[in-house]
C-alpha positions as CSV (number, residue, x, y, z in Angstrom):
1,X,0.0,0.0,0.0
2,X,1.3,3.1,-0.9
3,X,0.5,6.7,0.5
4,X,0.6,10.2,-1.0
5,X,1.4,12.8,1.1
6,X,-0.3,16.4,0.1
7,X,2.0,19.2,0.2
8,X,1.9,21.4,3.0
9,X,0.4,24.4,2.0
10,X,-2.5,22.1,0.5
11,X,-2.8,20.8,4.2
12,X,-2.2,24.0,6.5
13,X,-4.8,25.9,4.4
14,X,-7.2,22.6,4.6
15,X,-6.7,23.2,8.0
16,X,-7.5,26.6,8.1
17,X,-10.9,26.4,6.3
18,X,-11.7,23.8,8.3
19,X,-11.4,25.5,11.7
20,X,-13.2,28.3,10.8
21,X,-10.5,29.9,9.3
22,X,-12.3,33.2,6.5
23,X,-13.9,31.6,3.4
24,X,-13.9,35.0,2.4
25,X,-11.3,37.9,1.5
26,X,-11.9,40.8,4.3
27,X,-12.3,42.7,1.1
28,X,-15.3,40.8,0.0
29,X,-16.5,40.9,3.8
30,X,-16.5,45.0,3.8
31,X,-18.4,44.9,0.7
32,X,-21.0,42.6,2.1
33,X,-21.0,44.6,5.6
34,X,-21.4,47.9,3.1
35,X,-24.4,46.1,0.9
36,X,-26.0,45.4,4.4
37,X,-25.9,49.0,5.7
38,X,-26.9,50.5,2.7
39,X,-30.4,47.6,2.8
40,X,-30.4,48.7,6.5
41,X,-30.6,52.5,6.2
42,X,-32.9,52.2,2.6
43,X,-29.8,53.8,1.0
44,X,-30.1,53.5,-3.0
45,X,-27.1,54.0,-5.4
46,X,-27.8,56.1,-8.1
47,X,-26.0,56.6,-11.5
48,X,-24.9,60.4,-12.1
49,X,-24.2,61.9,-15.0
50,X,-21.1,64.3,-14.8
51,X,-20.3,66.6,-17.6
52,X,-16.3,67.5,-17.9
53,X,-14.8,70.5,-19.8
54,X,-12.2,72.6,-19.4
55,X,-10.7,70.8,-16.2
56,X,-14.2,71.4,-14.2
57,X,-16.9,68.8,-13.8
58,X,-20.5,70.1,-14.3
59,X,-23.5,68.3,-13.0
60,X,-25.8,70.6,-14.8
61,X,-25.6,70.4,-19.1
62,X,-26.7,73.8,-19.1
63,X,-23.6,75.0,-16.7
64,X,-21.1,73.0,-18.8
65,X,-22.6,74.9,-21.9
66,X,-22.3,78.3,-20.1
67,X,-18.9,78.2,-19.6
68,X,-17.5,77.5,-22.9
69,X,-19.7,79.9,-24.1
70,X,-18.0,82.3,-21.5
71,X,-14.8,81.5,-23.1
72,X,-15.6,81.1,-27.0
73,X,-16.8,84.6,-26.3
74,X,-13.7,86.0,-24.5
75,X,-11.0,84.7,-27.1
């Protein structure tokens, strides 16, 4: 009869899992903790739409449009 032996880091993390050792990365834990909060609290994500121009970020078209008008009109 002969045996295999696993290697050890097959074993130790075995081990690990088995004794309660994280299934999951703390990573993917905070997510989940965040996911839960947000369900707690009735917190909804929302997309946003963010216009960019001239180094600024506008929320608002309309703002975006005004200030390159500003400056089309002042070169």
């Amino acid at each position: 009869m002969t045996s295999t032996a696993l290697p050890t880091s097959m074993v130790s993390a075995d081990r690990w899992e088995n004794e309660g050792g994280p299934t999951r990365s703390p990573a993917m834990q905070s997510r989940d903790d965040l996911q839960a909060d947000l369900k707690k609290y009735g917190i909804t994500p929302v997309q946003l739409t963010v216009f960019d121009w001239g180094g600024y970020r506008y929320t608002n078209a309309r703002d975006a449009i005004a200030a390159a008008k500003r400056l089309a009109a002042s070169v």
